[in-house]
One Martini backbone bead per residue (centre of mass of N, CA, C, O) as a GRO file, in nm:
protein
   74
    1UNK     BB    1  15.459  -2.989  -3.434
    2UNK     BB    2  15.371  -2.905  -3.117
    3UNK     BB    3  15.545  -2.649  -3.095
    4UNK     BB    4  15.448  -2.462  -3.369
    5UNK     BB    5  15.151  -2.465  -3.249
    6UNK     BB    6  15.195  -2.319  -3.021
    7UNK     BB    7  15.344  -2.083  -3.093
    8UNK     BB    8  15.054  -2.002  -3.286
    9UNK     BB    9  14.904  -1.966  -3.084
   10UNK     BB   10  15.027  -1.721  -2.920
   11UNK     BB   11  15.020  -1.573  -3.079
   12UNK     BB   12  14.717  -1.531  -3.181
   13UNK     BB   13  14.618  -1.499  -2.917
   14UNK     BB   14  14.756  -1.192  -2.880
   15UNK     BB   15  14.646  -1.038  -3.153
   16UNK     BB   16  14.346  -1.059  -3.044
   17UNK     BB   17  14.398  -0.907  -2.762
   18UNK     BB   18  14.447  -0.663  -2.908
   19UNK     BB   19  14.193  -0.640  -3.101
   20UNK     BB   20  13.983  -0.638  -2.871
   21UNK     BB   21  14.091  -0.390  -2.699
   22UNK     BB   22  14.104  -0.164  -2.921
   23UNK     BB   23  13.805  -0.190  -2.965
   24UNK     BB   24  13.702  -0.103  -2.689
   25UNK     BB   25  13.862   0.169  -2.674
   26UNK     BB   26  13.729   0.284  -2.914
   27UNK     BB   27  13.414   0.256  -2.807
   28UNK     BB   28  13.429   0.459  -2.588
   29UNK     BB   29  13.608   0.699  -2.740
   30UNK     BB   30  13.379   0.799  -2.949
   31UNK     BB   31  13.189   1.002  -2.796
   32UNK     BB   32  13.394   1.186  -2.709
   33UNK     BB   33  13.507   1.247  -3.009
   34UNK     BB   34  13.270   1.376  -3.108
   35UNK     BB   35  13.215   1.573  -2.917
   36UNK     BB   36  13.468   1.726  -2.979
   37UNK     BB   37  13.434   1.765  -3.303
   38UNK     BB   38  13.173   1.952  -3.282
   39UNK     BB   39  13.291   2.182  -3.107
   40UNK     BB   40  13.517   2.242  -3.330
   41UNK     BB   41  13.326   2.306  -3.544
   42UNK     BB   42  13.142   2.551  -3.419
   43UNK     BB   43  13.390   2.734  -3.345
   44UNK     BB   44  13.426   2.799  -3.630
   45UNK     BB   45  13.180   2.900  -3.705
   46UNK     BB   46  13.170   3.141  -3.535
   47UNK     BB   47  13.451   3.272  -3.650
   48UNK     BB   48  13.343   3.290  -3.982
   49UNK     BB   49  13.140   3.467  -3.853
   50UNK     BB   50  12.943   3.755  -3.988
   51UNK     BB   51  12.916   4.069  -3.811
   52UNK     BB   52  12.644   4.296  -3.828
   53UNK     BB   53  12.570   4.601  -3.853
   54UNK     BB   54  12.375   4.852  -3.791
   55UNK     BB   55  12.245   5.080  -4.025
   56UNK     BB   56  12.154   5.381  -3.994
   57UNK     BB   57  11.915   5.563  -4.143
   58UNK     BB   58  12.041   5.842  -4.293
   59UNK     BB   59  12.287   5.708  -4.420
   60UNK     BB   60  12.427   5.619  -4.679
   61UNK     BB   61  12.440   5.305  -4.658
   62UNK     BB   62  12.126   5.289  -4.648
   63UNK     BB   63  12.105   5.400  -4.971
   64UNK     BB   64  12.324   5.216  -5.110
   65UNK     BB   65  12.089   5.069  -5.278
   66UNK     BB   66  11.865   5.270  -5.426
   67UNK     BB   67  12.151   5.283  -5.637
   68UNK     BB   68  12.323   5.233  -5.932
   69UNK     BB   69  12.649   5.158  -5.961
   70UNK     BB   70  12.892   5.342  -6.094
   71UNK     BB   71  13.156   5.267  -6.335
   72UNK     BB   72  13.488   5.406  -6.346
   73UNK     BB   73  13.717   5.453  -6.497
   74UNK     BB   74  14.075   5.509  -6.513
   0.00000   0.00000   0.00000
């Protein structure tokens, strides 16, 4: 019994060893991770944004709230 007992501490002892590198490896890498997730959150949103020019004062655009669109059947 003396030996299955060696063998069953020397897993458990490496299982261990494994789960506690693997905690600090993720803690340590979890703040630049975050920052570059934000950093590409970011630039999605920036792609995603539309930009409008201004439209001239006296265009047809300028004017086109003014009027209620008629809708004409085809």
């Amino acid at each position: 019994m003396g030996i299955e007992f060696g063998i069953a501490l020397v897993l458990f002892t490496a299982l261990l060893w494994v789960v506690v590198t693997f905690t600090i490896l993720s803690g340590i890498d979890r703040p630049e991770r975050k920052a570059r997730r934000q950093e590409r959150r970011a630039d999605r949103a920036e792609k995603r944004r539309i930009r409008y020019r201004p439209v001239a004062g006296g265009s047809r655009l300028a004017q086109r709230g003014k009027h209620p669109r008629i809708l004409h059947p085809h």
